[in-house]
Backbone as a ProteinNet text record, in pm:
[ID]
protein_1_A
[PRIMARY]
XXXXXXXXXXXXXXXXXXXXXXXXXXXXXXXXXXXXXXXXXXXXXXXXXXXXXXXXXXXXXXXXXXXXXXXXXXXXXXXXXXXXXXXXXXXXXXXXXXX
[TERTIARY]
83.2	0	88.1	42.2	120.3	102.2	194.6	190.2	224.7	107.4	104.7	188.1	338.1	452.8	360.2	303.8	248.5	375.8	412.6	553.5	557.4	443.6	415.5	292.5	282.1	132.1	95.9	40.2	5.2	-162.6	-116.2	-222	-266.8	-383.9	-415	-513.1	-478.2	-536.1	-716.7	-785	-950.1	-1015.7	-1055.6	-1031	-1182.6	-1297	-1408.1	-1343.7	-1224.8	-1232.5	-1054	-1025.7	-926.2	-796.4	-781.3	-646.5	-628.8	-516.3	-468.3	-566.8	-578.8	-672.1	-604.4	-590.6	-570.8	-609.3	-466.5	-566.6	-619.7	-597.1	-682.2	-744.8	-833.2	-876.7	-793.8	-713.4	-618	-712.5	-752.8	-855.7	-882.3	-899	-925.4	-766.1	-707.7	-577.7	-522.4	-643.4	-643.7	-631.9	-719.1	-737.5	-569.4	-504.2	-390.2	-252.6	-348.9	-224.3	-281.9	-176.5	-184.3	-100.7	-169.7	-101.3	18.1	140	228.1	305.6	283.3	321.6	498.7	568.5	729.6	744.5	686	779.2	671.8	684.1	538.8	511.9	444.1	381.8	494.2	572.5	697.5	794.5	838.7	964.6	1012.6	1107.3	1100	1290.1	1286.3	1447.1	1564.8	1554.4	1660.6	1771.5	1751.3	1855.4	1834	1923.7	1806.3	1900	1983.2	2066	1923	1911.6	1824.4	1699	1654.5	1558.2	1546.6	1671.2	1725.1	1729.7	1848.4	1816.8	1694.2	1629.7	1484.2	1387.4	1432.7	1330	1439.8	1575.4	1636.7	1580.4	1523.1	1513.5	1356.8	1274.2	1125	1083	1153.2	1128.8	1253.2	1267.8	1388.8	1394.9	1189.3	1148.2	1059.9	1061	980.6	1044.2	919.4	962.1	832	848.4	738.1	619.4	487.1	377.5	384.9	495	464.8	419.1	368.5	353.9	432.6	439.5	481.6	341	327.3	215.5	224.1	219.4	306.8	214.3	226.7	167.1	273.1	278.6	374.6	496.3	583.3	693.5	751.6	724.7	806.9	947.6	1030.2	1181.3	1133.7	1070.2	1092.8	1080.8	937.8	852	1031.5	1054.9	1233.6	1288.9	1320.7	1419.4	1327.4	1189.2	1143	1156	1130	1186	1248.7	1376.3	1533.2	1555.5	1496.4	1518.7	1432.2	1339.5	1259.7	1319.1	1388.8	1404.3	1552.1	1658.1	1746.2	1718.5	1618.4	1624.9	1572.3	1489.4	1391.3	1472	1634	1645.5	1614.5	1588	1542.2	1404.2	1328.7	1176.8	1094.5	1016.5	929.4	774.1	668.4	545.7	456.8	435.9	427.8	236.4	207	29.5	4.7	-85	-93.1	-200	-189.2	-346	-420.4	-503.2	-610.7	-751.2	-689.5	-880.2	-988.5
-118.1	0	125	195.7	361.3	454.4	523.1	611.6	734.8	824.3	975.4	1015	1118.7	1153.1	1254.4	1284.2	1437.6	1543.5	1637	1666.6	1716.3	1813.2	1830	1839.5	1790.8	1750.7	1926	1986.9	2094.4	2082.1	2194.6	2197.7	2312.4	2379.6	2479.8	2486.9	2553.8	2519.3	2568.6	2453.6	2485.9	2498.1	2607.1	2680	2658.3	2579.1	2537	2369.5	2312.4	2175.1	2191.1	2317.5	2331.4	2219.2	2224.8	2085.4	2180	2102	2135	2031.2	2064.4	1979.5	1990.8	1891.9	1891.7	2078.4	2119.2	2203.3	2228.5	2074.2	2067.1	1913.2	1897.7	1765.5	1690.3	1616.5	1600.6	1411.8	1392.6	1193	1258.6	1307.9	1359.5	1278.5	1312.4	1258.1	1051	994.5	867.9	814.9	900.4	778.8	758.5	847.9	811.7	711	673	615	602.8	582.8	550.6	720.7	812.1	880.9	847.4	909.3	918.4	1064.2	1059.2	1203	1207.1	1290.5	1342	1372.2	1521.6	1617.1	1663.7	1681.2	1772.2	1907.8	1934.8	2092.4	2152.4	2092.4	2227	2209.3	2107.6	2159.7	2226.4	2291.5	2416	2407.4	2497	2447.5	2559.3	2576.7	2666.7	2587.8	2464.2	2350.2	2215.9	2272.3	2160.7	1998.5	1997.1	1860.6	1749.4	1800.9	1690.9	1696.3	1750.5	1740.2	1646.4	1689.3	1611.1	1476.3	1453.5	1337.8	1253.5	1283.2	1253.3	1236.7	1267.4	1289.5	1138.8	1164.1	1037.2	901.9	930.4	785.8	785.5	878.9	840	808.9	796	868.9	722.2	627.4	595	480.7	481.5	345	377.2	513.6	607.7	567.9	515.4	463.3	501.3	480.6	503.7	472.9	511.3	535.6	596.7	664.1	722.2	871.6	914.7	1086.5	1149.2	1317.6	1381.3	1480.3	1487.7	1594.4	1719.7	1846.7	1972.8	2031.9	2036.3	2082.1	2137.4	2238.6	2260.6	2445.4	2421.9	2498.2	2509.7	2622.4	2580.4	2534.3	2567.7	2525.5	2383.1	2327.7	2173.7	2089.9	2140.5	2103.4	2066.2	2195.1	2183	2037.5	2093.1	1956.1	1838.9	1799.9	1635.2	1638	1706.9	1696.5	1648.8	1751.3	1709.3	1536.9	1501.9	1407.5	1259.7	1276.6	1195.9	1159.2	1269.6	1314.6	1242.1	1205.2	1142.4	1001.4	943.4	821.1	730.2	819.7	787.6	791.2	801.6	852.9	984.8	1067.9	1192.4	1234	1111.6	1081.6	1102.7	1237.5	1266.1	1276.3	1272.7	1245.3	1335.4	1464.2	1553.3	1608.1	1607.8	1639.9	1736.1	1850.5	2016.7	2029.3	2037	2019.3	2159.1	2173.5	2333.1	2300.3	2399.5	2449.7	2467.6
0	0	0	-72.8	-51	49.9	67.8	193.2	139.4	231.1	229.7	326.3	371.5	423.4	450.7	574.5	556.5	612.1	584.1	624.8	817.2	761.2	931.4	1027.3	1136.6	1191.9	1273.7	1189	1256	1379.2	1480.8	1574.7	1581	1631.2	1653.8	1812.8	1895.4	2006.3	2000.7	2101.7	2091.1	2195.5	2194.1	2338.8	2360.2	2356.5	2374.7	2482.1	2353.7	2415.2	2565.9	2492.8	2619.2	2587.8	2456.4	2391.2	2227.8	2202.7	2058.6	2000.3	1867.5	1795.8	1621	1586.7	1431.1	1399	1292.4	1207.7	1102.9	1025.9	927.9	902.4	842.9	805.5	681	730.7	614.9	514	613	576.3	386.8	320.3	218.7	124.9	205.2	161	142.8	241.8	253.2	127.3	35.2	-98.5	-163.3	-119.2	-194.5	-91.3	-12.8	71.4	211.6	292.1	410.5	494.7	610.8	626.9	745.1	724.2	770.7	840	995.4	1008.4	1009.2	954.6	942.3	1123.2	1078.1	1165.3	1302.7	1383.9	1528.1	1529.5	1552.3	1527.8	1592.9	1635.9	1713.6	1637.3	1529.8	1481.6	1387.4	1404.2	1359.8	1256	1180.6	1099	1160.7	1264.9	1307.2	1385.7	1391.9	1416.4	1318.4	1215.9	1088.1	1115.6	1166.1	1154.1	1264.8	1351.7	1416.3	1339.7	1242.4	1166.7	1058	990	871.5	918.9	1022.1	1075	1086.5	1140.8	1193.4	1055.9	955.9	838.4	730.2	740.6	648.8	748.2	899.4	951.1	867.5	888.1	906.4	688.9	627.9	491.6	440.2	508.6	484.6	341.3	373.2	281.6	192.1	186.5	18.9	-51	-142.6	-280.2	-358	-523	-611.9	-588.7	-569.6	-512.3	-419.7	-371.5	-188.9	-227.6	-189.8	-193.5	-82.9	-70.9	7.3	26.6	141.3	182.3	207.8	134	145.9	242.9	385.7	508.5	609.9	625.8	715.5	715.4	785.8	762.1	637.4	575.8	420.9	405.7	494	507.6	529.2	628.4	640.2	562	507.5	369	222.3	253.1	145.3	177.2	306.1	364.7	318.5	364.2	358.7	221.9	81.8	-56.5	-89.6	-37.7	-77.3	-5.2	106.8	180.3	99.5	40.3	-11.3	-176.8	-239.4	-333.6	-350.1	-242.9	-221	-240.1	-129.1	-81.2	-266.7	-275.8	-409.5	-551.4	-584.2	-709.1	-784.3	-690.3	-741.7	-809.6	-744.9	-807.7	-663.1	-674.2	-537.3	-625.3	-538.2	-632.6	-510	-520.2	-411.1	-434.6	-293.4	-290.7	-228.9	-292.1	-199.5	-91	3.4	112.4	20.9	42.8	-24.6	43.7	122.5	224.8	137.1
[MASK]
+++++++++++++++++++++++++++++++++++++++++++++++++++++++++++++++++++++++++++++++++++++++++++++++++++

C-alpha cells in the first residue's frame, strides 16, 4: 500500500475543548495512501541537523507510489523533498493540502 509523508502535523489550540486539535482535516488525503506524520507541530528548521536526521530515519522506505504531503513549515517542507528526493532517485510524487 502507498503512503502519504504528511511533512508536518500541525495543531491549533480549541479553546471550547481546552487541547490542541488537528488544524486541518487532512482523511481527504487517505485515498492516496496511508497517512504518515514526518515532523510535530513544534519543529521548527533553526537547528536543521536533528531534523534532517529525523526525516532520512522516518522517509527511509519512500519509494514510487509514496507521496509527500506539502503541510507545514516551508523550510521543512524543502528539507522532507530534498530528503525523499534522495532516498527515491530523485523521483518525489508531491500532494498540496487546499482548504
Amino acid at each position: 500500500m502507498s503512503k502519504v509523508y504528511v511533512v508536518q502535523n500541525q495543531h491549533r489550540w480549541d479553546r471550547d475543548k481546552q487541547r490542541f486539535e488537528p488544524k486541518f482535516d487532512l482523511t481527504p488525503a487517505e485515498e492516496f495512501g496511508e497517512l504518515v506524520y514526518l515532523l510535530s507541530p513544534t519543529a521548527a528548521p533553526f537547528r536543521p541537523e536533528p531534523v534532517i536526521q529525523e526525516l532520512r530515519e522516518k522517509l527511509k522506505d519512500y519509494r514510487e507510489g509514496d507521496h509527500l504531503l506539502l503541510v507545514g513549515n516551508p523550510v521543512l517542507i524543502g528539507f522532507a523533498v530534498t530528503v525523499a528526493a534522495d532516498t527515491n532517485g530523485g523521483r518525489v510524487s508531491l500532494l498540496q493540502w487546499s482548504g
